[in-house]
C-alpha positions as CSV (number, residue, x, y, z in Angstrom):
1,X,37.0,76.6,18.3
2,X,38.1,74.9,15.5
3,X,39.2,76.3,11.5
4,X,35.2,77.0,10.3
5,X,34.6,78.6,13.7
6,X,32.6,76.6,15.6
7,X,33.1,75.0,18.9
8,X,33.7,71.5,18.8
9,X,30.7,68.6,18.6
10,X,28.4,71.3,17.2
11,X,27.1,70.7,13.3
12,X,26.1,73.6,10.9
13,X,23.0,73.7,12.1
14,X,24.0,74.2,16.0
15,X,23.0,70.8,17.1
16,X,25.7,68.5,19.2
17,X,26.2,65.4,16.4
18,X,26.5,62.8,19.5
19,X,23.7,64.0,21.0
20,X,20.8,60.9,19.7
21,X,17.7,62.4,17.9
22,X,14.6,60.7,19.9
23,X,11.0,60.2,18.6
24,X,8.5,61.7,20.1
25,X,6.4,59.1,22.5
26,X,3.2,59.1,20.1
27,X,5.9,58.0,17.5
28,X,7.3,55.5,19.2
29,X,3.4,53.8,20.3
30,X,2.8,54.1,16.7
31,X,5.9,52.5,15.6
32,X,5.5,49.3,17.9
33,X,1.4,49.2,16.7
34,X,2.8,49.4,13.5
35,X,5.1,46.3,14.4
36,X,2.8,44.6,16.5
37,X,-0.1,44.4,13.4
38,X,2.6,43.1,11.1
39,X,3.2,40.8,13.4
40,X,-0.3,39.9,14.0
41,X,-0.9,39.7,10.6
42,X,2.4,36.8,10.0
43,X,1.0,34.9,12.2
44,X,-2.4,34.9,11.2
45,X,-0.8,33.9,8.0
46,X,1.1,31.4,9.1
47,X,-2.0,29.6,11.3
48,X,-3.9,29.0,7.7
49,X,-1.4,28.2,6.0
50,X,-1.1,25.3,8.7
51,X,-4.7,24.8,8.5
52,X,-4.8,24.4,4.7
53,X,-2.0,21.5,4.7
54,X,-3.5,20.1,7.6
55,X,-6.9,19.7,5.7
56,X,-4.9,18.8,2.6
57,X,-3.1,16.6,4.4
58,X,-6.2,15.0,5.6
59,X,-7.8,14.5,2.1
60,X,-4.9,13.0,0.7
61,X,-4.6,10.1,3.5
62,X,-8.8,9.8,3.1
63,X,-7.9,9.1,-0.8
64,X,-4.7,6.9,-0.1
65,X,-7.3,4.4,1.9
66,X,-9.9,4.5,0.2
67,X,-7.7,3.8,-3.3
68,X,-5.0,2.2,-1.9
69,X,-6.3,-1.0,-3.6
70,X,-7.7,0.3,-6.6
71,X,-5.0,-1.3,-9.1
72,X,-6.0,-5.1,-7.1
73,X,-9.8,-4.6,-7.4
74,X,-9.2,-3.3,-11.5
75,X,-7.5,-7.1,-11.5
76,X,-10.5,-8.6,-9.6
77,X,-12.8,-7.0,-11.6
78,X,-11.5,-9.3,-14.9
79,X,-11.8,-12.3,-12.0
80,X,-15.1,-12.1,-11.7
81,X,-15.7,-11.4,-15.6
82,X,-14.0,-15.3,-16.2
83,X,-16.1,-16.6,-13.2
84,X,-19.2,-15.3,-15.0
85,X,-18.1,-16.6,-18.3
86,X,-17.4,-19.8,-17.0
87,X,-20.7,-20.5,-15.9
88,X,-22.1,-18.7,-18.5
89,X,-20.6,-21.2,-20.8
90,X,-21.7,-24.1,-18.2
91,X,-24.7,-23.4,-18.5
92,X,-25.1,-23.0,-22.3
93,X,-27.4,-25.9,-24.1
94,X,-23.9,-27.1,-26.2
95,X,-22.4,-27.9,-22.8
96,X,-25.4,-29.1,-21.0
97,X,-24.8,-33.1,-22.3
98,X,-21.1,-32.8,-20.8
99,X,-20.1,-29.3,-18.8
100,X,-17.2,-30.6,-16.8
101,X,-14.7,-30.0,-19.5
102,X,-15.9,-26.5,-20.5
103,X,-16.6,-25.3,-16.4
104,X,-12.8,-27.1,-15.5
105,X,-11.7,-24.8,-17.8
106,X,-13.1,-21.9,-17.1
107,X,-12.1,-22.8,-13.5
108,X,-8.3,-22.9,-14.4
109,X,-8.5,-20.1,-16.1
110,X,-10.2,-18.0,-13.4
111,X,-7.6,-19.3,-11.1
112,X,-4.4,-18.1,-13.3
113,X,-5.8,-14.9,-13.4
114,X,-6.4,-14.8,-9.7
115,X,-2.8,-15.7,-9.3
116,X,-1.8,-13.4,-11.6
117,X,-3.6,-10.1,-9.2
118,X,-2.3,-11.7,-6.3
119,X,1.5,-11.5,-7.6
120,X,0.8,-7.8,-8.8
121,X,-0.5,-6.8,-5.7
122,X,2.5,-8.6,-3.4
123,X,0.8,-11.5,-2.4
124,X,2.3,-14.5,-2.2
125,X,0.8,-18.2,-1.8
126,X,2.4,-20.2,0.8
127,X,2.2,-23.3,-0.3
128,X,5.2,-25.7,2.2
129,X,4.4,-29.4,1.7
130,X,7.9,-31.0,2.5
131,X,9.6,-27.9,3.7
132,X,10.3,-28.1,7.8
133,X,7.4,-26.9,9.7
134,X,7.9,-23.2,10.7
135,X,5.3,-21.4,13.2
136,X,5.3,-18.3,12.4
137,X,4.0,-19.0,8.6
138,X,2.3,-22.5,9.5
139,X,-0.8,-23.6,11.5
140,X,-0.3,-27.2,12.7
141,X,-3.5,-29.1,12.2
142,X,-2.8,-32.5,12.9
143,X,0.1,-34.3,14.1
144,X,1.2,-37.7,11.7
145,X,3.3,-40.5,12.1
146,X,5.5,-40.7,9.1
147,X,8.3,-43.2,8.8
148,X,9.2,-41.3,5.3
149,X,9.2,-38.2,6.5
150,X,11.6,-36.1,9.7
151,X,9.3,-34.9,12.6
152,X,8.4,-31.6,12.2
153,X,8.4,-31.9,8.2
154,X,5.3,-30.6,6.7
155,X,3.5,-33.5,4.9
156,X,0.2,-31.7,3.1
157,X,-1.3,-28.8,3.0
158,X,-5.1,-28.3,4.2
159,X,-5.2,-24.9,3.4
160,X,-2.5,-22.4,1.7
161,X,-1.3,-19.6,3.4
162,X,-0.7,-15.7,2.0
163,X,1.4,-13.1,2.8
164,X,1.8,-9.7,1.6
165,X,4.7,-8.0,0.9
166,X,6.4,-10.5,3.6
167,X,3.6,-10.0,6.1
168,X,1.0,-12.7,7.1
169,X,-2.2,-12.5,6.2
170,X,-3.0,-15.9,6.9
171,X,-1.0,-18.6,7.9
172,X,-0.6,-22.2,6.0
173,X,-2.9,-25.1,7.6
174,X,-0.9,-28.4,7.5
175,X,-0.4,-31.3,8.5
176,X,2.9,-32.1,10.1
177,X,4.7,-35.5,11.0
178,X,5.9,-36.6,13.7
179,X,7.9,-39.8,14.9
180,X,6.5,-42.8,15.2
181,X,5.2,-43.7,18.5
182,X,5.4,-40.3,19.8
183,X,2.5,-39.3,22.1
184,X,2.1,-35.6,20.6
């Protein structure tokens, strides 16, 4: 016994402090269902939560294709506004005697503002008369002797090329030289 009489590991009340205190079994079932809904209930959380940015996910790529080139059609749209005024203008009575002047105009302009979308929407003209003829941004068309001229040297363009943002879209049709009396 110790000073407030009472034998040693016993409490106030009589009960052994290192002996554990253990819920009763319908506690402990109840606990874990307790657990195990919580848990249930995370998850199903979680699962719509992935479902919702999923479908979100989803809608935003749907928009990104479908509007991806919505800034190069707004500068197509003023395009085709010159290319109606042009011929508009062609065909007015005033320019009926002589429309060349007033339709080549209208054609140039149409054209600057073409060029002008396809610069703000990355694409570039490939345009190589007298660069070195290069395969990957070139299609060969013919083959011409040039005295002038190294082989392999690009000496007109039949059709420009474009690429966008560096990538081909469509390669340049030329026509290259080669050497004098060579069989290619």
């Amino acid at each position: 016994m110790n000073e407030t009489n009472q034998p040693q590991g016993e409490t106030a009340l009589g009960m052994d402090a290192a002996a554990p205190t253990s819920p009763t079994p319908e506690g402990a079932v109840a606990a874990a269902e307790a657990k195990a809904q919580e848990n249930w209930n995370s998850y199903l959380r979680s699962v719509a939560e992935l479902e919702n940015y999923r479908k979100r996910t989803e809608r935003e790529i749907d928009n990104a294709r479908k509007f991806a080139i919505e800034r190069f059609a707004q500068d197509l749209v003023t395009v085709g506004d010159a290319l109606e005024a042009g011929i508009t203008a062609g065909a007015a009575p005033a320019a009926a005697a002589n429309p060349g002047p007033v339709l080549l105009e209208g054609a140039q302009a149409t054209l600057r503002q073409l060029q002008r979308a396809f610069e703000k929407a990355g694409i570039k003209v490939i345009d190589p008369a007298g660069q070195p003829f290069d395969p990957e941004w070139h299609e060969a068309m013919v083959a011409q002797e040039s005295r002038d001229k190294p082989p392999n040297t690009v000496l007109s363009v039949v059709q420009k090329g474009y690429s966008l943002n560096g990538r081909l879209l469509r390669p340049a049709r030329v026509i290259v030289s080669k050497s004098p009396g060579d069989a290619n």
